[in-house]
C-alpha positions as CSV (number, residue, x, y, z in Angstrom):
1,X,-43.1,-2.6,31.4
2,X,-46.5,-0.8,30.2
3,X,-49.0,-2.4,28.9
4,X,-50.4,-2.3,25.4
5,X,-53.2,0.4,25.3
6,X,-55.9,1.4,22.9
7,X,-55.1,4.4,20.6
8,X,-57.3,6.8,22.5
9,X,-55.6,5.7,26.2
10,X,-52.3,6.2,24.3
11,X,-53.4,9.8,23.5
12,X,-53.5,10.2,27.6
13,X,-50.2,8.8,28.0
14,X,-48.6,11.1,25.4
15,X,-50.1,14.1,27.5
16,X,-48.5,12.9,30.7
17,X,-45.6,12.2,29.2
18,X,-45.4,16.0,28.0
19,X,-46.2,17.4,31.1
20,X,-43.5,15.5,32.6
21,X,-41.3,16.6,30.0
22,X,-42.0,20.4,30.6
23,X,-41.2,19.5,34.2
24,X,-38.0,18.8,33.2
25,X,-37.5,21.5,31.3
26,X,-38.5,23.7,34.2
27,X,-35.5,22.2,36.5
28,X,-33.1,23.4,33.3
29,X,-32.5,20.3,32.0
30,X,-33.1,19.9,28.3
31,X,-34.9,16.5,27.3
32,X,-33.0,16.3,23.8
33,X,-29.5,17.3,25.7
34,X,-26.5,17.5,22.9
35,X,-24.5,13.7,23.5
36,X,-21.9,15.0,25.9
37,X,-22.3,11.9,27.8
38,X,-20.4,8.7,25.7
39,X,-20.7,5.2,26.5
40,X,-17.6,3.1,27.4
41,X,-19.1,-0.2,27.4
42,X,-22.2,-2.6,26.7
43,X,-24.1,-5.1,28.4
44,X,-22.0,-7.9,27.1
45,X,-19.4,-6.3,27.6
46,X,-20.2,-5.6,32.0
47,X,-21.7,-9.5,31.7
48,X,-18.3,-11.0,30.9
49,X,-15.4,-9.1,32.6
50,X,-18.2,-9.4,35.8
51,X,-20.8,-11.8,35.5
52,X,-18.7,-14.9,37.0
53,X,-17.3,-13.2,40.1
54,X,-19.0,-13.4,43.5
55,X,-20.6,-10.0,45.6
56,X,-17.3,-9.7,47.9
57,X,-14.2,-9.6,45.0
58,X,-17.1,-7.7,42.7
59,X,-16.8,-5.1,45.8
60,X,-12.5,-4.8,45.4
61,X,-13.4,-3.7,41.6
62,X,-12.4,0.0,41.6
63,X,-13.7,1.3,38.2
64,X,-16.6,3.1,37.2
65,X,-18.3,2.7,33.6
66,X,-20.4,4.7,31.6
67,X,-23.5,3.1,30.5
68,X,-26.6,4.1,27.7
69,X,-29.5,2.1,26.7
70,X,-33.6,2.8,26.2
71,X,-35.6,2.3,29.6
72,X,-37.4,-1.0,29.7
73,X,-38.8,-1.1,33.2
74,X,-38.3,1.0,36.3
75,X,-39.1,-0.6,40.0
76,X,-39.3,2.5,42.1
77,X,-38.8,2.0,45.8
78,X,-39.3,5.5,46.8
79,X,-35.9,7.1,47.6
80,X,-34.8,4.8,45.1
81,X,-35.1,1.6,42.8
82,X,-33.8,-0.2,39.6
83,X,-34.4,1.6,35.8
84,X,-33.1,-1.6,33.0
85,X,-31.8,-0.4,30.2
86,X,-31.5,-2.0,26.8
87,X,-28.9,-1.3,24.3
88,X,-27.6,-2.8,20.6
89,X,-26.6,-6.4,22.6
90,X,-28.7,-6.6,25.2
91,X,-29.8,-5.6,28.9
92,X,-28.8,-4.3,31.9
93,X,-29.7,-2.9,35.3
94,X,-28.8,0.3,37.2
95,X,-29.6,1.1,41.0
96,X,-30.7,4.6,42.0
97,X,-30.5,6.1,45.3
98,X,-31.0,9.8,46.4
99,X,-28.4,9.8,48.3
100,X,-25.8,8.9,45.5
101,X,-27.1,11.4,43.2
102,X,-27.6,15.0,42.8
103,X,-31.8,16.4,43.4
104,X,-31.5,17.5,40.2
105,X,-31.0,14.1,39.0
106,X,-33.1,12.4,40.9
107,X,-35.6,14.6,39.9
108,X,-35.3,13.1,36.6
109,X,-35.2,9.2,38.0
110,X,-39.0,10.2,39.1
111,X,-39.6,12.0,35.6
112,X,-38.1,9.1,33.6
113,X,-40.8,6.9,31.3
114,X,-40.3,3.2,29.7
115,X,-38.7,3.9,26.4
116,X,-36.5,6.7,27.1
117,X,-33.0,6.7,26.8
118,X,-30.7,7.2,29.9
119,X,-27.4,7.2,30.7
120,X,-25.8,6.2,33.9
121,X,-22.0,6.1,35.5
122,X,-20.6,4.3,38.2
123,X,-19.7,0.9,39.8
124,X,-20.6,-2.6,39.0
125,X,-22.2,-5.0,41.9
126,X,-24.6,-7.7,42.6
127,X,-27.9,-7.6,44.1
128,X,-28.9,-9.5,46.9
129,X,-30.7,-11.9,44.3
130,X,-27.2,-12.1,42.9
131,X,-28.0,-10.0,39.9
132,X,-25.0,-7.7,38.0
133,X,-25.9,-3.9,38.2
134,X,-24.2,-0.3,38.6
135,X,-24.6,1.7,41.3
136,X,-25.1,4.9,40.0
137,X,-23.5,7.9,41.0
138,X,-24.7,10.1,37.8
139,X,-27.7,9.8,35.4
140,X,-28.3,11.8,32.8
141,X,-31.4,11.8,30.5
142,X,-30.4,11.7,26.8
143,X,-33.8,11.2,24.8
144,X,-37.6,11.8,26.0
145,X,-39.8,9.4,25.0
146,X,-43.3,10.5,24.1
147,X,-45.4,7.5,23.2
148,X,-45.4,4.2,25.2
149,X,-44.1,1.1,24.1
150,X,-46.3,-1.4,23.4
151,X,-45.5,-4.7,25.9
152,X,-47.1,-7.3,23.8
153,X,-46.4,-6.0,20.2
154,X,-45.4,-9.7,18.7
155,X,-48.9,-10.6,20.5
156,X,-50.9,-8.0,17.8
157,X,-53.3,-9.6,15.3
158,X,-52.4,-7.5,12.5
159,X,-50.0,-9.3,11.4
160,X,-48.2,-6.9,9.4
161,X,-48.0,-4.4,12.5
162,X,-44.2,-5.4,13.0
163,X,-43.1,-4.6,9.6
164,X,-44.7,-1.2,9.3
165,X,-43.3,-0.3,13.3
166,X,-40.3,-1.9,12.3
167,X,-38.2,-0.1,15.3
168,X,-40.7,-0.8,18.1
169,X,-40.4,-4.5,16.7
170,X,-36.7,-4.4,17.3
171,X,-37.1,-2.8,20.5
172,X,-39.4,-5.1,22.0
173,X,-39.0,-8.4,20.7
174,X,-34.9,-9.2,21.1
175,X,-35.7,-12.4,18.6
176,X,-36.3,-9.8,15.7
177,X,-33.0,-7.9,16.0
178,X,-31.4,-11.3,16.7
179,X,-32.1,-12.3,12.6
180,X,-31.3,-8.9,11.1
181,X,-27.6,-9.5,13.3
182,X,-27.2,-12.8,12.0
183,X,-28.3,-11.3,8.4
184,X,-25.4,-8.9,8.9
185,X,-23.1,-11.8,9.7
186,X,-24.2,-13.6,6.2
187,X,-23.6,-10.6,4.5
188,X,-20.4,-10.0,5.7
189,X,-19.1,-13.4,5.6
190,X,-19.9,-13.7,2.1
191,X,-17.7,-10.6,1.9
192,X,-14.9,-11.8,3.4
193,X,-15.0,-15.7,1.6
194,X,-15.1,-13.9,-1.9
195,X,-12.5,-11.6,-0.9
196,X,-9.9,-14.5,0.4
197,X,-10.5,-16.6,-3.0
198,X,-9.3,-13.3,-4.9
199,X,-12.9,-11.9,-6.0
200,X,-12.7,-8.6,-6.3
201,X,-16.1,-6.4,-5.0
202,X,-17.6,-3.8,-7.9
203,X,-20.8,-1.8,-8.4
204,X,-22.5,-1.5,-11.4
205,X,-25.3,1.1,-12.6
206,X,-29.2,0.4,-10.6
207,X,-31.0,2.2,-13.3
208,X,-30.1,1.3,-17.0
209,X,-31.2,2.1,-20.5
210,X,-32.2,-1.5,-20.9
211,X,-32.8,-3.9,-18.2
212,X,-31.1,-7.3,-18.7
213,X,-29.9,-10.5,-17.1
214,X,-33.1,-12.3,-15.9
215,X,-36.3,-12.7,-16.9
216,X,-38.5,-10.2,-15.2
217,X,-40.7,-7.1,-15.5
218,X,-38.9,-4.1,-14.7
219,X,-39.9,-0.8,-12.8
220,X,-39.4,2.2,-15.1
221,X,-38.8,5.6,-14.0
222,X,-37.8,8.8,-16.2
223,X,-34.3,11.0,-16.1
224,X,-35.8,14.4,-16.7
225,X,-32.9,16.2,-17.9
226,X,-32.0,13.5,-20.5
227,X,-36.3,13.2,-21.3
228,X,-35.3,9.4,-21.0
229,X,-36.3,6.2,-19.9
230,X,-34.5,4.2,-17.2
231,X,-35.6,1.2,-15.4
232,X,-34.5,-0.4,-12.3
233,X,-31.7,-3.3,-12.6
234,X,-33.5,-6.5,-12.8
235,X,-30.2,-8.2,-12.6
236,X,-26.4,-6.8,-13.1
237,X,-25.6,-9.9,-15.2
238,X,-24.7,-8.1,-18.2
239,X,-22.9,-5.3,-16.6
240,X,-21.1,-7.6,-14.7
241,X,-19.9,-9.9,-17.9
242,X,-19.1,-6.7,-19.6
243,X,-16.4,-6.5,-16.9
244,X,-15.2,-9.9,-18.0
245,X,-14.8,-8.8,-21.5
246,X,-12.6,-5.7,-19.9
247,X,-10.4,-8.1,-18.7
248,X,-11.6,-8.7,-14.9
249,X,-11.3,-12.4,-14.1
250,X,-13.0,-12.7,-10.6
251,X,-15.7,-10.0,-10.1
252,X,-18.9,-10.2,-7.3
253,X,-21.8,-7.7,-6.3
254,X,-23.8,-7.8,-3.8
255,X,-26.6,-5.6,-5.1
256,X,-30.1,-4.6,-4.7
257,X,-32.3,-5.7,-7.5
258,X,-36.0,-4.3,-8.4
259,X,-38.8,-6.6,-9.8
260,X,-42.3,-5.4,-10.4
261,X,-43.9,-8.7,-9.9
262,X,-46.1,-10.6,-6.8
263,X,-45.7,-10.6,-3.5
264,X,-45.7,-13.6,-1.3
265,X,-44.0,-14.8,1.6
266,X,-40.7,-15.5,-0.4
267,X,-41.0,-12.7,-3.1
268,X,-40.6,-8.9,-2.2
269,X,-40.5,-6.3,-5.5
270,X,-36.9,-5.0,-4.0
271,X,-34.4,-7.7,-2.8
272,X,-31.1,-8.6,-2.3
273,X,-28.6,-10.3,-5.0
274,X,-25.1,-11.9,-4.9
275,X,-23.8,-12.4,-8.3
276,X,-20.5,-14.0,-8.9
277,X,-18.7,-14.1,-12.3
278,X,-15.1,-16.7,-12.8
279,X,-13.4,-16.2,-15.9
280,X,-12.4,-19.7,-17.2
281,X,-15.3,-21.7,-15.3
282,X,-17.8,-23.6,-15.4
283,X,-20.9,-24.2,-13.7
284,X,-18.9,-26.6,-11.6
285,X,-16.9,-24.4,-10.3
286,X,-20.1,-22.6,-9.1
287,X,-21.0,-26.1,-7.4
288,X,-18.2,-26.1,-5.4
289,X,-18.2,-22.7,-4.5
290,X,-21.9,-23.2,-3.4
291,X,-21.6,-25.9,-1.5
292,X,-18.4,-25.0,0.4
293,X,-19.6,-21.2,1.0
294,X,-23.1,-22.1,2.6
295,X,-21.9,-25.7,4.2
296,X,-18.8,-23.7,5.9
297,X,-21.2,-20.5,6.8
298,X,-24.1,-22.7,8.8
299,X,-20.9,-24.2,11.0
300,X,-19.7,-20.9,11.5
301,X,-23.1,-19.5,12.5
302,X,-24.4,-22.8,14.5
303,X,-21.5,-25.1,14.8
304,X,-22.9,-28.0,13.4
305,X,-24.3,-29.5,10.1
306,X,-27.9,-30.0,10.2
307,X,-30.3,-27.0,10.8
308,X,-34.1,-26.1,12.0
309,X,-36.2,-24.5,9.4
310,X,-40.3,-24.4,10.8
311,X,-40.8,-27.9,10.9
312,X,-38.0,-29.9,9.2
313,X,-34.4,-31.0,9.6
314,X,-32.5,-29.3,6.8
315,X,-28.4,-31.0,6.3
316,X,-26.1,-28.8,4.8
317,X,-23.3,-31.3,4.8
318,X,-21.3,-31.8,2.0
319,X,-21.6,-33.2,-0.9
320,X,-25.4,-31.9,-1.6
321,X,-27.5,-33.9,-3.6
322,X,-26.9,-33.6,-7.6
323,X,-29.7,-34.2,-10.5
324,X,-30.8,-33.3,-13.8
325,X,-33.8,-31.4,-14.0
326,X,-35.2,-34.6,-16.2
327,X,-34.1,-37.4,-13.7
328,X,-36.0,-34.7,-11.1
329,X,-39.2,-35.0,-13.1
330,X,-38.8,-38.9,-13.3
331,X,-38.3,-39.5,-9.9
332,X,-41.0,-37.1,-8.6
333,X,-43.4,-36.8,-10.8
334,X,-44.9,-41.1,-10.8
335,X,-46.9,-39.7,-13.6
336,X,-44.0,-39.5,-16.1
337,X,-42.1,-41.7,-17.2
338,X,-38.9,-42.3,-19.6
339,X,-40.8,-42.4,-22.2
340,X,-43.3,-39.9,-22.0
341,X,-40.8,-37.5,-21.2
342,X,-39.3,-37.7,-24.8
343,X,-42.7,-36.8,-26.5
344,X,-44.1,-33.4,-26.3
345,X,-47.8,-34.3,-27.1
346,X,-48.0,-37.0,-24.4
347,X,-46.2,-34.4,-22.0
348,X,-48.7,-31.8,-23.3
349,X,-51.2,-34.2,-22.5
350,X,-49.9,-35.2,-18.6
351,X,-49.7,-30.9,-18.1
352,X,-53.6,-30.5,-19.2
353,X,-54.7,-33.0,-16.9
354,X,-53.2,-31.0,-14.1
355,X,-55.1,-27.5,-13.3
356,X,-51.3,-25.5,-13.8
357,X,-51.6,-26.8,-17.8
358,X,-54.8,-24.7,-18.4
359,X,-53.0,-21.5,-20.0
360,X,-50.6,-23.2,-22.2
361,X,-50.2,-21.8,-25.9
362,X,-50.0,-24.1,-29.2
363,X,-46.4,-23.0,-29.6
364,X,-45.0,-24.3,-26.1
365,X,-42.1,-26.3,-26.3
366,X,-41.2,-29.8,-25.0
367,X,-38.8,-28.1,-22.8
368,X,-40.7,-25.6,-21.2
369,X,-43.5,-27.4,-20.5
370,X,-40.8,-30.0,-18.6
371,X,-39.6,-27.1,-16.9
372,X,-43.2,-26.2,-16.1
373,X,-43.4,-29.9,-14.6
374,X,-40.4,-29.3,-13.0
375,X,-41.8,-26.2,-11.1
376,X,-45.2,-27.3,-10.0
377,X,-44.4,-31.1,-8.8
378,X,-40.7,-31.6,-8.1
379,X,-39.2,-28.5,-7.2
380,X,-41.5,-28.4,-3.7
381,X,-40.3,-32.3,-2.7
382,X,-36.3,-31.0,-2.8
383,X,-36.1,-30.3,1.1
384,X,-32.4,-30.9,1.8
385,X,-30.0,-28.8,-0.1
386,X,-30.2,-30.0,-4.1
387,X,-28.7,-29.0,-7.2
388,X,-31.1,-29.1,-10.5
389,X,-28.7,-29.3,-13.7
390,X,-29.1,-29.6,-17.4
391,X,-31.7,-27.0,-17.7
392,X,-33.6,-26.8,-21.2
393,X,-32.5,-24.0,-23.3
394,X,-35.6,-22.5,-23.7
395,X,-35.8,-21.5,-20.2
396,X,-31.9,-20.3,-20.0
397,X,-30.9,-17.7,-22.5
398,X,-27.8,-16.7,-21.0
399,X,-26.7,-20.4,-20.6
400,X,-24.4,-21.9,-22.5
401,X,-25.5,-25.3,-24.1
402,X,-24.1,-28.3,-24.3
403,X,-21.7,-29.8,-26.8
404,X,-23.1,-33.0,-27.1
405,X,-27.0,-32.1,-26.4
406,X,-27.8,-28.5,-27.3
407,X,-31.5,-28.6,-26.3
408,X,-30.3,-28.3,-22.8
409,X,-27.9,-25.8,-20.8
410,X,-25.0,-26.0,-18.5
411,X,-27.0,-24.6,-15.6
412,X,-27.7,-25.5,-12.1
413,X,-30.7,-24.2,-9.2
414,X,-30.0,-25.1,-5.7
415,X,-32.9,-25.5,-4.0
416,X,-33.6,-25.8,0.2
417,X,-36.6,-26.6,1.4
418,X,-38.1,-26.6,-1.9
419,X,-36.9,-23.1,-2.7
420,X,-34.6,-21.7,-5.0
421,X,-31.7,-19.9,-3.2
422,X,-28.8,-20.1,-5.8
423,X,-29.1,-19.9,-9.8
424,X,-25.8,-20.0,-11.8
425,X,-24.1,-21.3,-15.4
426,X,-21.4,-21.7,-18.1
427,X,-21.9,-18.3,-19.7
428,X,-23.3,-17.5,-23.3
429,X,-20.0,-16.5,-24.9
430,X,-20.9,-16.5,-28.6
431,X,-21.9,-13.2,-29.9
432,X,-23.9,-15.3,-32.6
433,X,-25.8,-17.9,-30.6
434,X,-26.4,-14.8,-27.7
435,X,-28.0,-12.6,-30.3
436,X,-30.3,-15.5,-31.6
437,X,-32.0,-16.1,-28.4
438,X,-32.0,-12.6,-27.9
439,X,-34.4,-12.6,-30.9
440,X,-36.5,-15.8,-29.8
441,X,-37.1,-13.5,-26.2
442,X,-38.2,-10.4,-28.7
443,X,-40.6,-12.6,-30.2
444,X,-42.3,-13.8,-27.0
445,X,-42.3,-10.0,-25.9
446,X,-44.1,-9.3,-29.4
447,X,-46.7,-11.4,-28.3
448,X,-47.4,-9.8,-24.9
449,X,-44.7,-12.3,-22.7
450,X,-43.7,-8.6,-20.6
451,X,-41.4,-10.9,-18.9
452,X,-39.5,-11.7,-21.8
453,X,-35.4,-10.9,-22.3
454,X,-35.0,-7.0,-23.9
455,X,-32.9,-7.0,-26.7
456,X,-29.4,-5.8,-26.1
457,X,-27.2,-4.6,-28.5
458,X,-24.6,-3.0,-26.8
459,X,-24.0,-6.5,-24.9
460,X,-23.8,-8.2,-28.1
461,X,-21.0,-5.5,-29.3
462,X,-19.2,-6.2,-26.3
463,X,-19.6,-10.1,-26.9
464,X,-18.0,-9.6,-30.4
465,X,-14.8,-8.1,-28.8
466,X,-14.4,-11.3,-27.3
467,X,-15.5,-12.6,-23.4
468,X,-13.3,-15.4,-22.0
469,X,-14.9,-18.8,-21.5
470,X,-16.9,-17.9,-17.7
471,X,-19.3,-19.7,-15.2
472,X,-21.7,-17.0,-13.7
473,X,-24.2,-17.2,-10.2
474,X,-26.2,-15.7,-8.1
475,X,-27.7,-16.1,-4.7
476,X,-30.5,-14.9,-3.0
477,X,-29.7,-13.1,0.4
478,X,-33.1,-12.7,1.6
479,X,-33.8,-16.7,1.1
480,X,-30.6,-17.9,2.0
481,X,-31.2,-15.5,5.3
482,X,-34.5,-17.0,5.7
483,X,-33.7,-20.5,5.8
484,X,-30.7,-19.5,8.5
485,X,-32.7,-17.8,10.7
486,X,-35.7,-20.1,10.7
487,X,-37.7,-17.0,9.5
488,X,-41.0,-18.1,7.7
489,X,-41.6,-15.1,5.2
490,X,-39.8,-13.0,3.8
491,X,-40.5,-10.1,5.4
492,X,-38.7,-11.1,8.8
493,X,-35.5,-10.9,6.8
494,X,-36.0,-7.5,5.2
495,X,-35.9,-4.2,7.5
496,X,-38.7,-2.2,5.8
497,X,-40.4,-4.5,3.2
498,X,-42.9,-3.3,0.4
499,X,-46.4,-3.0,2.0
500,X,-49.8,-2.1,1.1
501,X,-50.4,1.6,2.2
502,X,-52.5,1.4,5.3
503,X,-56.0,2.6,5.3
504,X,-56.2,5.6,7.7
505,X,-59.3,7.4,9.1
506,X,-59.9,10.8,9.4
């Protein structure tokens, strides 16, 4: 494989690279050929109808197979050699001779560069080092390559180099392609586990009058022909419940969602949702589904219970652990006690005596500022998968509270590794009680809160036609995918992430 070069070496390569190119063209063969040629296997495939029989039955095998991949490496032995080739699943290696092929394709063997696409037909055997290959009896060039491929490209200092090369990153370092399959596998077995419990898949609108459903600043673009307007779904919570009140029971989406916010190396401004909403449920039912959705997809992936994430053991066996967000704050926080946890000036008092309490207005309440506590001190302690219930209401306005304590909400957070990967609740089905918080969100808008809950009316029309009793919940793809792939930011999970623009020099 070539080495990695600097930019002005790379230059030179790209010449020689053209110049063999025009060569070709020269013998009438077109380096960007129309794809008459088509594949009719892989490299796993080859591997396991071959890769356990021995050189001499290997030789009885009759058929031939067509084979397509990107060079990786060529070893050229003069009148001949091996050229690997990579494709989706993996790698494998041809053998060239001039005597099995036409000049004109040999001609191209010599011509051919790391990183361009070949294909090859013929017969499978083993080397003398007992390695599977084809013997190739045609090879045809299907896609000149004219910059090199760097060899050490996970080796680069800049750091963000493999997200803005995304491709050569997937070319070169099998690890990286390896998480986005698994991603794929998440995905899809979501899909299929939703489907089988009767869920039924929907879409609903990515840019909307008002954006709704989370707490969150929005992205705002403008629909010219209406001379409106729109932002970017936040969340498609209230779309989603509006389906309930149409009379859908079991409803998921599996949706992109925009957030004009930080980034960090678990928040990217466009990520992935799952949101799930149950007619007649509760945030119970959303435990169960949790737990038995993640537990069963971690066997599936890995065939056991307990995991590797960076440094720790995470166990996704079932049942996960279960506490309110105030026995969370007790046992973590040695600061607080039973108490102090009851009175907001001595829990006012704890906060400003911790460097997070310094921005804190007059008008906080007792259980935001627990919340707050929750956040900064406990949250980061819950390694193993944990649910956080009994959420205060201040901090849930789509939650439904409690009958027999209404400062707090039927809510959960799971949490791995001291992140949250799952948020979900008995839904906010009084028109009356919904519009009222609505109102309390307005207020910290009016006082510059741009993360505050818009006011939506036409959602609080469609509560007044009546929504069934419902438990809603959603999960974060690209943190669930994290935590399952071992992947420390976020940005190994997502194919093209947000990124600065790159400086460039004239």
């Amino acid at each position: 494989m070539e080495d990695h070069v600097k930019p002005e070496a790379k230059f030179d390569e790209r010449k020689v690279r053209i110049e063999k190119m025009e060569k070709i063209r020269e013998q009438g063969v077109s380096p960007y050929p129309r794809s008459d040629f088509k594949p009719n296997t892989t490299s796993i495939k080859l591997t396991e109808m071959f890769g356990h029989l021995n050189s001499e039955h290997l030789e009885k095998e009759t058929r031939e197979f067509r084979y397509a991949g990107r060079v990786m490496m060529v070893r050229d032995f003069g009148k001949g050699g091996f050229i690997l080739l990579a494709d989706q699943e993996g790698r494998f290696q041809a053998f060239i001779s001039k005597k099995d092929i036409s000049e004109q394709e040999f001609f191209i063997y010599k011509h051919v560069d790391i990183g361009d696409f070949v294909g090859v037909e013929g017969k499978c055997f083993k080397t003398k080092t007992g390695d599977l290959a084809i013997h190739t009896k045609k090879l045809v060039l299907m896609s000149k390559a004219l910059r090199p491929l760097p060899e050490k490209f996970h080796g680069l200092t800049d750091v963000e180099a493999r997200y803005r090369h995304r491709y050569l990153d997937l070319i070169v370092n099998p690890e990286s392609k390896e998480v986005f399959k698994k991603r794929s596998f998440i995905v899809n077995y979501i899909r299929n586990y939703l489907a089988e419990k009767g869920f039924l898949e929907v879409e609903t609108p990515m840019m909307q009058p008002i954006p709704g459903g989370a707490v969150a600043k929005p992205f705002i673009t403008h629909h010219n022909t209406l001379d409106m307007d729109l932002y970017m779904r936040i969340a498609p919570e209230l779309y989603l419940k509006r389906l309930l009140v149409g009379g859908f029971e079991k409803v998921f989406e599996l949706n992109r969602n925009f957030r004009n916010e930080g980034i960090s190396t678990f928040h990217n401004p466009e990520f992935t949702m799952l949101e799930v909403y149950m007619a007649y449920g509760t945030y119970e039912n959303h435990i169960e589904l949790v737990e038995d959705l993640v537990s069963s997809m971690v066997q599936k992936l890995y065939g056991t219970d307990t995991i590797k994430y960076q440094d720790k053991d995470l166990c996704f066996k079932r049942p996960w652990a279960k506490m309110t967000m105030h026995d969370a704050v007790l046992k973590h926080c040695p600061g607080i006690n039973e108490k102090a946890i009851m009175d907001k000036d001595a829990v006012m008092k704890y906060i400003k005596t911790k460097h997070y309490g310094a921005t804190l207005g007059k008008d906080v309440s007792l259980g935001e500022m627990i919340a707050i506590i929750f956040d900064e001190e406990a949250q980061p302690k819950l390694i193993d998968p944990t649910f956080i219930t009994h959420y205060p209401v201040e901090v849930s306005p789509l939650a439904r509270r409690f009958d027999n304590d209404p400062s707090v909400t039927e809510r959960f957070e799971a949490f791995i590794d001291g992140r949250e990967i799952a948020n979900a609740f008995t839904e906010l089905n009084d028109p009356i009680d919904q519009k009222g918080r609505f109102m309390d969100q307005l207020k910290k808008k009016e006082k510059g809160d741009e993360e505050a809950h818009h006011f939506d009316n036409d959602f609080i029309e469609a509560l007044e036609h009546g929504m069934p009793p419902a438990a809603g919940l959603g999960i974060g793809i690209d943190r669930l995918a994290m935590m399952l792939t071992n992947s420390p930011s976020i940005r190994d999970v997502i194919l093209f992430p947000v990124l600065r623009p790159k400086k460039t020099e004239e």
